[in-house]
C-alpha positions as MATLAB code, in Angstrom:
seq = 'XXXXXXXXXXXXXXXXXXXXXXXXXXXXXXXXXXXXXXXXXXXXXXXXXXXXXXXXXXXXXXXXXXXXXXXXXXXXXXXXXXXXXXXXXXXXXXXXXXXXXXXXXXXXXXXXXXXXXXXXXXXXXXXXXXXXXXXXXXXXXXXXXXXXXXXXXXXXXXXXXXXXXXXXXXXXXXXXXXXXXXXXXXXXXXXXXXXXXXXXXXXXXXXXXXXXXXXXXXXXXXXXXXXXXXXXXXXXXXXXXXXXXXXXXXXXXXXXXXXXXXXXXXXXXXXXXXXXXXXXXXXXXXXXXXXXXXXXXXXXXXXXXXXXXXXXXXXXXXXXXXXXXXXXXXXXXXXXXXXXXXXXXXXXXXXXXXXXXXXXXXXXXXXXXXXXXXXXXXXXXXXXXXXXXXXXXXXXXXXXXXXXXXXXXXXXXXXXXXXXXXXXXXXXXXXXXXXXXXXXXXXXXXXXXXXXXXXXXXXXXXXXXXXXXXXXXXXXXXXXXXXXXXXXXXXXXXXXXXXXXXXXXXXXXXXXXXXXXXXXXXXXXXXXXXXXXXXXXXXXXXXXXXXXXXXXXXXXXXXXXXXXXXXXXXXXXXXXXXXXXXXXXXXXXXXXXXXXXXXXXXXXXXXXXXXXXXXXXXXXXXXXXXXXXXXXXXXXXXXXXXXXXXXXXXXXXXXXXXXXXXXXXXXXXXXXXXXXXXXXXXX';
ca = [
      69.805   39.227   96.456;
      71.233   40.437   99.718;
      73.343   42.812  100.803;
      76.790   42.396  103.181;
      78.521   45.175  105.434;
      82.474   44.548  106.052;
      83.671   44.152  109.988;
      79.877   43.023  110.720;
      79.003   46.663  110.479;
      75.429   47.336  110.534;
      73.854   50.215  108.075;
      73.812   53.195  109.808;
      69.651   53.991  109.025;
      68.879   51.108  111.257;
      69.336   52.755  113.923;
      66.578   55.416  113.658;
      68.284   58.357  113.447;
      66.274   61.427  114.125;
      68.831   64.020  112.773;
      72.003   63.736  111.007;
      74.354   66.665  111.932;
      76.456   67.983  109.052;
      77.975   70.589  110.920;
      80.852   69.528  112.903;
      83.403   72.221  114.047;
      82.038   72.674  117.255;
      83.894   69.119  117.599;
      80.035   67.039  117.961;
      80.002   63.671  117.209;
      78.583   62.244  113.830;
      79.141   59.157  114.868;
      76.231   56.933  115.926;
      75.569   53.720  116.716;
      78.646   52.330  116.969;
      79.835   49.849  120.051;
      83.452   50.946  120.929;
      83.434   54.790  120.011;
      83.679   56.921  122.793;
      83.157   60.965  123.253;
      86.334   62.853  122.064;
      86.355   64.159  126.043;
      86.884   60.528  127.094;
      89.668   59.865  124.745;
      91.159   63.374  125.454;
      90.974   62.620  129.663;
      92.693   59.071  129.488;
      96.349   58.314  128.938;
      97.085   56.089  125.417;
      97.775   52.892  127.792;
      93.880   53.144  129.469;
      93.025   53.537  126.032;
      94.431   50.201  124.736;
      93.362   48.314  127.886;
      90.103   49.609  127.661;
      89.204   49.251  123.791;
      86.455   46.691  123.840;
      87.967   45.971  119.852;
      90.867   43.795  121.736;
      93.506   45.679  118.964;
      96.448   46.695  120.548;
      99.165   49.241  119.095;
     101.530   47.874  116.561;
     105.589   48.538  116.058;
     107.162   52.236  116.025;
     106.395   52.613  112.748;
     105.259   55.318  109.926;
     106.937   58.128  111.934;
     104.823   57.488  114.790;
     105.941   57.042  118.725;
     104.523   54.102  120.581;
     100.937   54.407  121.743;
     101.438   54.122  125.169;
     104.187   56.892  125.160;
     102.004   59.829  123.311;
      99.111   61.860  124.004;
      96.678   63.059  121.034;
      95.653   65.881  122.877;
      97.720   68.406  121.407;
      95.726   68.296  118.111;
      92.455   69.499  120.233;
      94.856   72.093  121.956;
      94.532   76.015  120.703;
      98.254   76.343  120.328;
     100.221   75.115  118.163;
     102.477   71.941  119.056;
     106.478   71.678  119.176;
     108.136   72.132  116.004;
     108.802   68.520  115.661;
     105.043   68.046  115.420;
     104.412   70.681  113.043;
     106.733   69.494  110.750;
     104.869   66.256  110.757;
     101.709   67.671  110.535;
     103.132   69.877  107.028;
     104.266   66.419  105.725;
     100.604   65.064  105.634;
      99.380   68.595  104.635;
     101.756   68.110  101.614;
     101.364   64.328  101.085;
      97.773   65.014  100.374;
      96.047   68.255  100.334;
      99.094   69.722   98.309;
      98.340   67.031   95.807;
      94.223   67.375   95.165;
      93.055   69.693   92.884;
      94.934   72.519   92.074;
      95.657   73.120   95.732;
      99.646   72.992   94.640;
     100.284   76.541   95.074;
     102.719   76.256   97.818;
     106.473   75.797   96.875;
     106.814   73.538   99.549;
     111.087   73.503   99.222;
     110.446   77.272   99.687;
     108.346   77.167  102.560;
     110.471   74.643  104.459;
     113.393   76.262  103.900;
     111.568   79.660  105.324;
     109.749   77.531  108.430;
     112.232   78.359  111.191;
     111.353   82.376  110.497;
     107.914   81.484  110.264;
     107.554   79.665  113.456;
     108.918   82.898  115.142;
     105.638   84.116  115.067;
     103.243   80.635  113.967;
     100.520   81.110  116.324;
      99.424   84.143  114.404;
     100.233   83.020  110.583;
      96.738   81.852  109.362;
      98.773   79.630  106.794;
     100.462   78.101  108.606;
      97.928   77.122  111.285;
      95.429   75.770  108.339;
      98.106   73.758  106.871;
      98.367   72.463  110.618;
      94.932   71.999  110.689;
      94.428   69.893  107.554;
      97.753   67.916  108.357;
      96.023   66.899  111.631;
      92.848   65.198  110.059;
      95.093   63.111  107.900;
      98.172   62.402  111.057;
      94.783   61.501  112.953;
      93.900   59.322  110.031;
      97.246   56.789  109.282;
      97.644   56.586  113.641;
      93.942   55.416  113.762;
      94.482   53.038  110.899;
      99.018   51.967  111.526;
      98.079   52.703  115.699;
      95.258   52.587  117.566;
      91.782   52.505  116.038;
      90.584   56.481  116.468;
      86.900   58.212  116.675;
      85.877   59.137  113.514;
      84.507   62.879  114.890;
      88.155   62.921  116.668;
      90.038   62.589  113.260;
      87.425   64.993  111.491;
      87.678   67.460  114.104;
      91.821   66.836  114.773;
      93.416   70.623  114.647;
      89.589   72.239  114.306;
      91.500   75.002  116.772;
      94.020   75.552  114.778;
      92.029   76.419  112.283;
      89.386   78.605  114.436;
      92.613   80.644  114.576;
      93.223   80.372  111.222;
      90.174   82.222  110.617;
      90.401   84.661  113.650;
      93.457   85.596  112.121;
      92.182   86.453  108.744;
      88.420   88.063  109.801;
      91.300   90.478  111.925;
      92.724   91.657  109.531;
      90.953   91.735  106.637;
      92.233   94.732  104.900;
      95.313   93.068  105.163;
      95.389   91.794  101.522;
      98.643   89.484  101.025;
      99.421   86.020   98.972;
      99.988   83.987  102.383;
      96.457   85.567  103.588;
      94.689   84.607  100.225;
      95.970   81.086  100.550;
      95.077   80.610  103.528;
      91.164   81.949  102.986;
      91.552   79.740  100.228;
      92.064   76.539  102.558;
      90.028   77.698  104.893;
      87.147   77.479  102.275;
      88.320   73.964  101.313;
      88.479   73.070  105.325;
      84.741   74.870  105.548;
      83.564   72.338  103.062;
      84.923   69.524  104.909;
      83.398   70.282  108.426;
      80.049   70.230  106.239;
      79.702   74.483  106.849;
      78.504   75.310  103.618;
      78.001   79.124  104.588;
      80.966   80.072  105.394;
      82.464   78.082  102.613;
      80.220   80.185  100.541;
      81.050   83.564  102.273;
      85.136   82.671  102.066;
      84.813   82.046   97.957;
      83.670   85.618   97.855;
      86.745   86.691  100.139;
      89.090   84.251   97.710;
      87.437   86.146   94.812;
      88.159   89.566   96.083;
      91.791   89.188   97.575;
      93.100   87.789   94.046;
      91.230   90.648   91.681;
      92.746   93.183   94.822;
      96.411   91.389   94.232;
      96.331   91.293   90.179;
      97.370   88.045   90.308;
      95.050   87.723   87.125;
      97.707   89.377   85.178;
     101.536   88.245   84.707;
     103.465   89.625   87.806;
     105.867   91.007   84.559;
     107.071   90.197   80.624;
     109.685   88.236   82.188;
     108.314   84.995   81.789;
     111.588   83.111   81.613;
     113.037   85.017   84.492;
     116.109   86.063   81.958;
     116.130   89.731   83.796;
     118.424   89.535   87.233;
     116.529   93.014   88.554;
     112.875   90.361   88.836;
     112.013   90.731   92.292;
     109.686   87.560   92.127;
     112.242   84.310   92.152;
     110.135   81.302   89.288;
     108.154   79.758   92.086;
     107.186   82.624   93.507;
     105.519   83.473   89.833;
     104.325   79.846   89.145;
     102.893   79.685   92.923;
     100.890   82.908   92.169;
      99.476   81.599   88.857;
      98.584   77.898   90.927;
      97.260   80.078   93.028;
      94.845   82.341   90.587;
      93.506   79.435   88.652;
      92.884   77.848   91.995;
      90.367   81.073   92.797;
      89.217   80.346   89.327;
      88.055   76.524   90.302;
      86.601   77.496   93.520;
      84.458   80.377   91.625;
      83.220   78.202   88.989;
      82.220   74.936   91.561;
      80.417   77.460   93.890;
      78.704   79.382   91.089;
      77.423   76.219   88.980;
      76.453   78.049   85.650;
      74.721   80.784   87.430;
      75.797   84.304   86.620;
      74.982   85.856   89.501;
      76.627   83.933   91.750;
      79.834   83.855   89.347;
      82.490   86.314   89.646;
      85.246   85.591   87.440;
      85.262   85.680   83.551;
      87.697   83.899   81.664;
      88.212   86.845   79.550;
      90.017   88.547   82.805;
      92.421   85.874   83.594;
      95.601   86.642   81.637;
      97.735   84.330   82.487;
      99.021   81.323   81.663;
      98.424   77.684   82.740;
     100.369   76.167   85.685;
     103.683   74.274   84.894;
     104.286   70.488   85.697;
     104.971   69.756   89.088;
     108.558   68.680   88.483;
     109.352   72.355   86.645;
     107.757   73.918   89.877;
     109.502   72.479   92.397;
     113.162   72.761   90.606;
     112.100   76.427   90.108;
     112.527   75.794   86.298;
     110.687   78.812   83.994;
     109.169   77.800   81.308;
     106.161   78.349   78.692;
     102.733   77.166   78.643;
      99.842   77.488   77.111;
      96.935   80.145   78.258;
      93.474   78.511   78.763;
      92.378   78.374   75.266;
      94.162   75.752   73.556;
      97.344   76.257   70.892;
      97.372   80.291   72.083;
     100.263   81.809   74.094;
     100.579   84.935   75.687;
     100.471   87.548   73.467;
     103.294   89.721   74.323;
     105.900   86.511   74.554;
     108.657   87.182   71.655;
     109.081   84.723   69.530;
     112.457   83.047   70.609;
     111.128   82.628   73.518;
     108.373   79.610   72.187;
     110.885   77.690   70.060;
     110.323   74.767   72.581;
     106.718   73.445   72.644;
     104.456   75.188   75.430;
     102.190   72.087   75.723;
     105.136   69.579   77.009;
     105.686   71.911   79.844;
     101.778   71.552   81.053;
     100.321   68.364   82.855;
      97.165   68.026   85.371;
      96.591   70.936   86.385;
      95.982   72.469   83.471;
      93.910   69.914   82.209;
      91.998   70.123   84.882;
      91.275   73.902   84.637;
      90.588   73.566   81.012;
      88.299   71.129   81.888;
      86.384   73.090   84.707;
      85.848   76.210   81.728;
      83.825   73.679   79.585;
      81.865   72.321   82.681;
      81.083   76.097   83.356;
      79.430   75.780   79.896;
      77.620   72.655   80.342;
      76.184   73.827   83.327;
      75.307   77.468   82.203;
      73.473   75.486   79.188;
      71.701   73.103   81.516;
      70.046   76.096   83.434;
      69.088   77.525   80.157;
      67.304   75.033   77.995;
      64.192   76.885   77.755;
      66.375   78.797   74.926;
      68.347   76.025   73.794;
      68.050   73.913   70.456;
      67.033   70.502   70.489;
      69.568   68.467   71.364;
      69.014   65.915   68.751;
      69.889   68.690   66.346;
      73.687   68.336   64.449;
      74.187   72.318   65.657;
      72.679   72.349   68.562;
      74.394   73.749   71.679;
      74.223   70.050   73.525;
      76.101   68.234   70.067;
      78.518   71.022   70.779;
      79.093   70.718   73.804;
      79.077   67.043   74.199;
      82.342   67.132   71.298;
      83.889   70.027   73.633;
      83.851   67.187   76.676;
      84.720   63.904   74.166;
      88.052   65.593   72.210;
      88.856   67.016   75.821;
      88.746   63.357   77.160;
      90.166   61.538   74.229;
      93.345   63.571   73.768;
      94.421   63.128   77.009;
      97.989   62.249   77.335;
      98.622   58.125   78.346;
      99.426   59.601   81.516;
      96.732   61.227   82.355;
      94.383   58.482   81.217;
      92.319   56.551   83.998;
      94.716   52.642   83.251;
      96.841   50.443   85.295;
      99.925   52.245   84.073;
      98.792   55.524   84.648;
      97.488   54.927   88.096;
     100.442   53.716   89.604;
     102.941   56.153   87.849;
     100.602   59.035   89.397;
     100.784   56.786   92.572;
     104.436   57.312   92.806;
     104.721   60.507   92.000;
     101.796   61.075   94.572;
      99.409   62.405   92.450;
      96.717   59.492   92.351;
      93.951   61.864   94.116;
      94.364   64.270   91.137;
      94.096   61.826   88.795;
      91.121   60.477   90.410;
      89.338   63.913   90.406;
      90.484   64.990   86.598;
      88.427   61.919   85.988;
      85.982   62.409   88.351;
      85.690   66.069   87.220;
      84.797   64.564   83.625;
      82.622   62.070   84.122;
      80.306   64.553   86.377;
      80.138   66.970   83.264;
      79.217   64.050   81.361;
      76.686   63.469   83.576;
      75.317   67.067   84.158;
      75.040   67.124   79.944;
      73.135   64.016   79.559;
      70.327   64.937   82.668;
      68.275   65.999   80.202;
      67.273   62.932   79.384;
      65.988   61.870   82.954;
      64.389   65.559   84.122;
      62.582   63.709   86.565;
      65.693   62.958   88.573;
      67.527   66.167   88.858;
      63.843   68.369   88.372;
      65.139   70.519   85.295;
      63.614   74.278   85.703;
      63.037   73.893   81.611;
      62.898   70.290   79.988;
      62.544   69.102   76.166;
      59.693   66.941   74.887;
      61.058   63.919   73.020;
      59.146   62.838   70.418;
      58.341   59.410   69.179;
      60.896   59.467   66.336;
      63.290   60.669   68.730;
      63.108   57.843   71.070;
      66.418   56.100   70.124;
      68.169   59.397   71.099;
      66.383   59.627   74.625;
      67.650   55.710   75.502;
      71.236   56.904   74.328;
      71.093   60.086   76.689;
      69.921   57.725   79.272;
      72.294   54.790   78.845;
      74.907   57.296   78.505;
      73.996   58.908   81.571;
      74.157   55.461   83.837;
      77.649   54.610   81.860;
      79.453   57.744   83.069;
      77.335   57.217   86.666;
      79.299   53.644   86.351;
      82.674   54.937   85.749;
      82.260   57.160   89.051;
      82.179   53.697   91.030;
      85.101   52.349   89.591;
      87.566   55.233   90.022;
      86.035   54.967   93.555;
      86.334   51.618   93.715;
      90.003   51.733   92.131;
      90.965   54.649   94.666;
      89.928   53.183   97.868;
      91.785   50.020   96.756;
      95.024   52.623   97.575;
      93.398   54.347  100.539;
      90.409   56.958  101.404;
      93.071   59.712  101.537;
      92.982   59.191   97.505;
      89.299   59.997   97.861;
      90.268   63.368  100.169;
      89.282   66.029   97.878;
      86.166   68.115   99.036;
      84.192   67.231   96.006;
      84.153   63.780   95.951;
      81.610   62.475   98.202;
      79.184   64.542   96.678;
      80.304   63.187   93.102;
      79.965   59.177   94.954;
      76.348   60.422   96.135;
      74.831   60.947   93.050;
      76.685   58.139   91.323;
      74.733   55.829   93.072;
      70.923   57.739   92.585;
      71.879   57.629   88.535;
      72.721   54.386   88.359;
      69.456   53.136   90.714;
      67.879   55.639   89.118;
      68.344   53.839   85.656;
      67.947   50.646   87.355;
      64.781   51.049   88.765;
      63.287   53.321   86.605;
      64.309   53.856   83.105;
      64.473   49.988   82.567;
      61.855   47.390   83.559;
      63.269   45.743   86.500;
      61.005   42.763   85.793;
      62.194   42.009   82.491;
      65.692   39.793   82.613;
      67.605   42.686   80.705;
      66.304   44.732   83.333;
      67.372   42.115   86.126;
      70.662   41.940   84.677;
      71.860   45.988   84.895;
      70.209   45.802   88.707;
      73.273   42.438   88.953;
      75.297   44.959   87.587;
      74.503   47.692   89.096;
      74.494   46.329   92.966;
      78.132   45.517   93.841;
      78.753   49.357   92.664;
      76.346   50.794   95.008;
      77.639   48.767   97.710;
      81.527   49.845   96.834;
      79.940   53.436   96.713;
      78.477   53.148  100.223;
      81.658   51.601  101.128;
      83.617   54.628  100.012;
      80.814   56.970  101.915;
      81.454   54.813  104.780;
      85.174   55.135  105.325;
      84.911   59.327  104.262;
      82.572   59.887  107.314;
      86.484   60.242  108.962;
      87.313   63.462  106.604;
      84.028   64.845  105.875;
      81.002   65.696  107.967;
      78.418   65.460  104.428;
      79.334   61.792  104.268;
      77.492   60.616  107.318;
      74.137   61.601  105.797;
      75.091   60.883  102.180;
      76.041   57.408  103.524;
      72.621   57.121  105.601;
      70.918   57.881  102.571;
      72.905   55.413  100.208;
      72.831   53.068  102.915;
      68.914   53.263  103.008;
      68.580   53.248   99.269;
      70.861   50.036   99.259;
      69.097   48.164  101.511;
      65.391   48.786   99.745;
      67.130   47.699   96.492;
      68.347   44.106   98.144;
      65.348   43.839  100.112;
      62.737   44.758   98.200;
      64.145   43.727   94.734;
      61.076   42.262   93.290;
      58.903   45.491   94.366;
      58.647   48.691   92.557;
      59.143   51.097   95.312;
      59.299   54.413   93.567;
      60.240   56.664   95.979;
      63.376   54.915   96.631;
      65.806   57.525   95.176;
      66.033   60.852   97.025;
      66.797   64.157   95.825;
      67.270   65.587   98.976;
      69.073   63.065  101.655;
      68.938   65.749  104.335;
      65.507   66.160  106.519;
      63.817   69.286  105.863;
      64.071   72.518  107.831;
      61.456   73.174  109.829;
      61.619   76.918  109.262;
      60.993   75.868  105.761;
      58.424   73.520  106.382;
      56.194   76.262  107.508;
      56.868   78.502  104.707;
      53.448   78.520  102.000;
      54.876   77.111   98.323;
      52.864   78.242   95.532;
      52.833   76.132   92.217;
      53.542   77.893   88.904;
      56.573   79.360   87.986;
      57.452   82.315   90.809;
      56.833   86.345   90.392;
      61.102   86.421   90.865;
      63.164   83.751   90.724;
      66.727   83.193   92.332;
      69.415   80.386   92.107;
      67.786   77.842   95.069;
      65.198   77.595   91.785;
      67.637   75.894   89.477;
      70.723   74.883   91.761;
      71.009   70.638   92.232;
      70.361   70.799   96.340;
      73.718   69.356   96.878;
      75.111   72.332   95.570;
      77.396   75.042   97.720;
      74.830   77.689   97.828;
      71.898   75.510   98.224;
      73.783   73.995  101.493;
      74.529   77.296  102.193;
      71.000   78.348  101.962;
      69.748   75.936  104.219;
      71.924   77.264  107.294;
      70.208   80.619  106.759;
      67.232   80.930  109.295;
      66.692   83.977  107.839;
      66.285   83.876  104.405;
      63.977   85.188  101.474;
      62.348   82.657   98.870;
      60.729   84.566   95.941;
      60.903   80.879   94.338;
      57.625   80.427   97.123;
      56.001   83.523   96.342;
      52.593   82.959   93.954;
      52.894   84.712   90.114;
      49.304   85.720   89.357;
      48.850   82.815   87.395;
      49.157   80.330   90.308;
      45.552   80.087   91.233;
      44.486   78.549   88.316;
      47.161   76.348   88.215;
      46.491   75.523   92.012;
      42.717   74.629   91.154;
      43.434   72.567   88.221;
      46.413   70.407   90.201;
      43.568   70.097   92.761;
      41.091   68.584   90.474;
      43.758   65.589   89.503;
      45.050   65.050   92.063;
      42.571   61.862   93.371;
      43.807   60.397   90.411;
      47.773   61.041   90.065;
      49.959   62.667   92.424;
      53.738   63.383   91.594;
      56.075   64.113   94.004;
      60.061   63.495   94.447;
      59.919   63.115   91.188;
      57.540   59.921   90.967;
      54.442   59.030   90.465;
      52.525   57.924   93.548;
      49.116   56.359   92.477;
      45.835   55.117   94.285;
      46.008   53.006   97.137;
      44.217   49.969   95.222;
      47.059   50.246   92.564;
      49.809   49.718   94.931;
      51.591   46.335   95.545;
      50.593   44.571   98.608;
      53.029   44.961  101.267;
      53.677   42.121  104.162;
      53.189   44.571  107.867;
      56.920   43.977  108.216;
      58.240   45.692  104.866;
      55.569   48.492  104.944;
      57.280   49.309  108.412;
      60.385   48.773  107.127;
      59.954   51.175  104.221;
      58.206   53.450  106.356;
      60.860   53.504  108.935;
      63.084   54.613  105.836;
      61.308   57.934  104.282;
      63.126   59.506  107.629;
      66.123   60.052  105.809;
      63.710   61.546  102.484;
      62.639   64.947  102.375;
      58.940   65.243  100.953;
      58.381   67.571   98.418;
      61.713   67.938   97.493;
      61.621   69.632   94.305;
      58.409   70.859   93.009;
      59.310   74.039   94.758;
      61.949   74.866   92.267;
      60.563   73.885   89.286;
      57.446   75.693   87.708;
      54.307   73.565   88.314;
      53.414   72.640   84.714;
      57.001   71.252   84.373;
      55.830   69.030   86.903;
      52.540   67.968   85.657;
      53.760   67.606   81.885;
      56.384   65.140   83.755;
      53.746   62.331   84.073;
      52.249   62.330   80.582;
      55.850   63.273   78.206;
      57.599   60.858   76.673;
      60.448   59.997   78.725;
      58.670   61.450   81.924;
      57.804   60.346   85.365;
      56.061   57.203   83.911;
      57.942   54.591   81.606;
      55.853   52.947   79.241;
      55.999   49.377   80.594;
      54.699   51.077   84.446;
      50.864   50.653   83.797;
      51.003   47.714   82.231;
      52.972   46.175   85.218;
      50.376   47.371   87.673;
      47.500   45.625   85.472;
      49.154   42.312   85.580;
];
């Protein structure tokens, strides 16, 4: 089995990397390794003619096309340059903003035939909107994006970091003036979150979903601006849009809340009970400024002052993605509030049991799904027209991650569950489903990546995604590698399977490193896990799957960890590490960890792990045995492997998890060890 790069491209962790930066809006370069890309200074100090002589790629600018001027007549540098450009450019830059940011997500809330028609007044005083100058900002990555690949081949840090001033402004202008609580200044913190994300600054993301979360409880936006749903009274001083943009904009507050709180209370600041509105409209009511009914987010109920005259039409044919989506994103809430708790929780194998409950919530949400909404052929290019592929995309995305966060708790060894369930004998049938199931819905990630980048890695542009591609590919090898015998030819046949999908998933990583700074490690990682798989096929490398792909930080290197579970706990204890706060966390130099702090109990705990552990050690999640049980290694692939556990953190998770989780994890059924492990080694 081996494994092929497109464009002769080798795989980024052969080149040794030290450290992978993630944080890129000081404008460094993520880009390493690679022949003909240049420091964004060089490309900034050289006209576009020196450019295309000197590009050792040979390519040379094609035809005035796709609304761009001929290379050799334009300069770039205006999207490095504090101010904003002519008014030409900015409308360009606003067409990309709304070609694709306007279309991910629920990021919609902008009546862009409004806006346009309001630009010339706007511009008056543009270099001191912070909307306007994010939009700019996120227009640029994506203008930088179709001239690199319709122009001129571009740096990948230069399109990342295209308009990063712009939105440095952005933000100056909201920090400012921060009492200064209006709808333009919430949307704007609200892209500035999404743009925080991108440039791989998880802290301030974090620290701008609290500002989000504040400006919309400060506005009401919670509640109906009025009873006037169907804008029937001419005194309304809030035109349709302007109503339907403020409810986009609410439930949009409402996403961002629930993906940086992950099932944890604490860190979760709206309640569904307090958002009394209803769901967004289709697009095509919003932008003709049509009124209508819909739904609020439990399903058949309306709004409960509406009179009845005004529902004779049914609510539900005025709703489409969006409010799938958002009715999707309360069950995940659920699921993941349920995976953090399963030391209460039923056993799943139970008919009543919170995870049968859940896992009908997720299936009837899925299966009546409009045709148009549905993940076919038909569907895909309708939504392609009508530019809304990228939602699509992350409606299914969205669901298949659930899916995947339910089943985890059959393979606690991969994501290191705080609390875990012993499966018993009897039960065994019901662990393999969890765990086939798992790997299916792992699967259907690659192919709606694999389907998306077929249209373009701007259908792969929202925030969440290359996290989501990530962790596709450690279930899947996961399964591969682990939960089946490799050796076997059933077990030969799902790594076949299983191969070209990590490779389209690295592919995807590959061609994100241009719109998010978290894909260069997340592809390094992949890349590296990849690689061991096709190289090593016939070996059973265990500590081939990450949890962590980011090196440790030194700061927390030197910090004591104490088995047992901790005096105090806090969220790092139960988060997955690619989580907001987590990646927050680790830009903190300066940060408290009662998760490390000993509980009285620990000593005894510590003694007894010491006692085992010449026999079995588990860490990563795996079980690391004796050298005299390992397979032989020729001097070559032990280097090779060893050049690899670089891009793996060590001790990734034991930390987080209470020790005797982590101990019971090598002798459960469904553990660290498979049955068929031992007897391999014997053979």
């Amino acid at each position: 089995m081996q494994c092929t790069y497109e464009d002769d491209s080798k795989p980024t962790w052969t080149y040794r990397i030290a450290s992978l930066p993630t944080n890129l809006e000081d404008g460094t370069s993520a880009v390493a390794g690679g022949a003909n890309i240049r420091p964004r200074s060089d490309l900034l100090g050289q006209s576009s003619d020196q450019l295309v002589k000197d590009d050792a790629s040979g390519l040379q600018p094609q035809s005035y096309s796709h609304g761009f001027p001929p290379v050799e007549d334009s300069s770039l540098s205006w999207l490095m340059s504090p101010l904003l450009p002519s008014c030409e450019q900015i409308r360009l830059l606003l067409d990309h903003y709304f070609a694709t940011i306007h279309t991910l997500r629920c990021f919609a809330f902008i009546h862009k035939p409004s806006f346009l028609q309001s630009l010339e007044e706007i511009l008056v005083n543009g270099d001191q909107n912070a909307l306007l100058l994010i939009m700019c900002a996120l227009g640029a990555q994506f203008f930088a994006l179709e001239y690199s690949e319709t122009v001129q081949t571009l740096p990948q840090a230069f399109i990342l970091t295209s308009g990063k001033e712009w939105a440095k402004r952005s933000e100056s202008c909201i920090l400012a003036e921060l009492d200064k609580i209006a709808i333009d200044n919430l949307s704007a913190a609200v892209l500035l979150h999404d743009y925080a994300l991108r440039m791989g600054n998880f802290a301030k993301a974090f620290m701008l979903s609290s500002i989000t979360t504040r400006m919309a409880q400060a506005l009401q936006i919670n509640l109906e601006h009025s009873t006037d749903i169907l804008c029937q009274d001419s005194r309304s001083l809030l035109s349709a849009s302007a109503k339907e943009a403020r409810r986009r904009l609410m439930w949009t507050c409402y996403i961002i809340d629930a993906l940086v709180g992950s099932g944890v209370d604490q860190l979760t600041f709206i309640d569904e009970e307090d958002v009394k509105i209803q769901l967004p409209c289709s697009e095509s009511n919003f932008i003709l400024q049509k009124p209508c009914i819909t739904e609020t987010l439990e399903v058949g109920k309306l709004l409960k002052f509406l009179e009845p005259e005004a529902t004779l039409t049914n609510p539900a044919d005025n709703m489409d993605m969006m409010a799938s989506l958002i009715r999707h994103i309360e069950i995940r809430k659920r699921v993941l509030k349920y995976i953090k708790n399963l030391g209460t929780a039923k056993l799943p194998w139970l008919p009543d049991s919170e995870f049968a409950e859940l896992d009908a919530e997720c299936r009837n949400w899925y299966e009546t799904l409009p045709d148009t909404l549905k993940f076919n052929p038909t569907a895909i290019y309708i939504r392609k027209e009508m530019s809304q592929l990228s939602s699509l995309c992350v409606l299914h995305y969205a669901y298949h991650q659930t899916m995947c966060d339910l089943y985890r708790i059959g393979a606690p060894a991969l994501y290191k569950l705080r609390a875990r369930f012993r499966f018993p004998p009897e039960q065994s049938d019901f662990l393999h489903h969890l765990q086939r199931t798992l790997y299916e819905h792992a699967k259907s990630h690659a192919v709606i990546t694999a389907e998306g980048l077929k249209h373009g890695v701007r259908i792969l542009a929202d925030s969440w995604v290359p996290s989501i591609v990530y962790d596709s590919s450690r279930i899947m090898l996961y399964f591969a590698m682990h939960l089946v015998n490799p050796a076997t030819e059933d077990g030969k046949s799902i790594l076949a399977e299983t191969v070209p999908h990590l490779q389209n998933n690295v592919k995807a990583l590959r061609k994100m490193r241009s719109l998010f700074a978290i894909a260069e490690p997340l592809c390094a990682t992949a890349e590296a896990m990849l690689e061991k798989v096709c190289v090593n096929s016939e070996i059973l490398e265990r500590s081939i799957i990450p949890d962590d792909p980011y090196m440790p930080n030194p700061n927390d290197m030197d910090r004591p960890s104490f088995p047992g579970t901790p005096a105090q706990t806090s969220p790092d204890y139960v988060l997955n590490p690619l989580s907001i706060y987590r990646m927050a966390r680790k830009e903190i130099p300066e940060k408290h960890a009662p998760e490390k702090t000993s509980s009285p109990s620990t000593s005894s705990l510590q003694q007894s792990q010491h006692t085992g552990h010449q026999q079995l050690r588990v860490t990563d999640g795996f079980a690391t045995f004796p050298a005299d049980l390992t397979v032989d290694l020729s001097a070559d692939e032990q280097a090779s492997l060893d050049e690899l556990q670089e891009f793996f953190t060590t001790d990734l998770g034991w930390t987080w998890q209470p020790a005797e989780t982590a101990v019971e994890s090598s002798t459960e059924v469904g553990g660290v060890d498979p049955p068929w492990f031992t007897s391999l080694f014997k053979q």
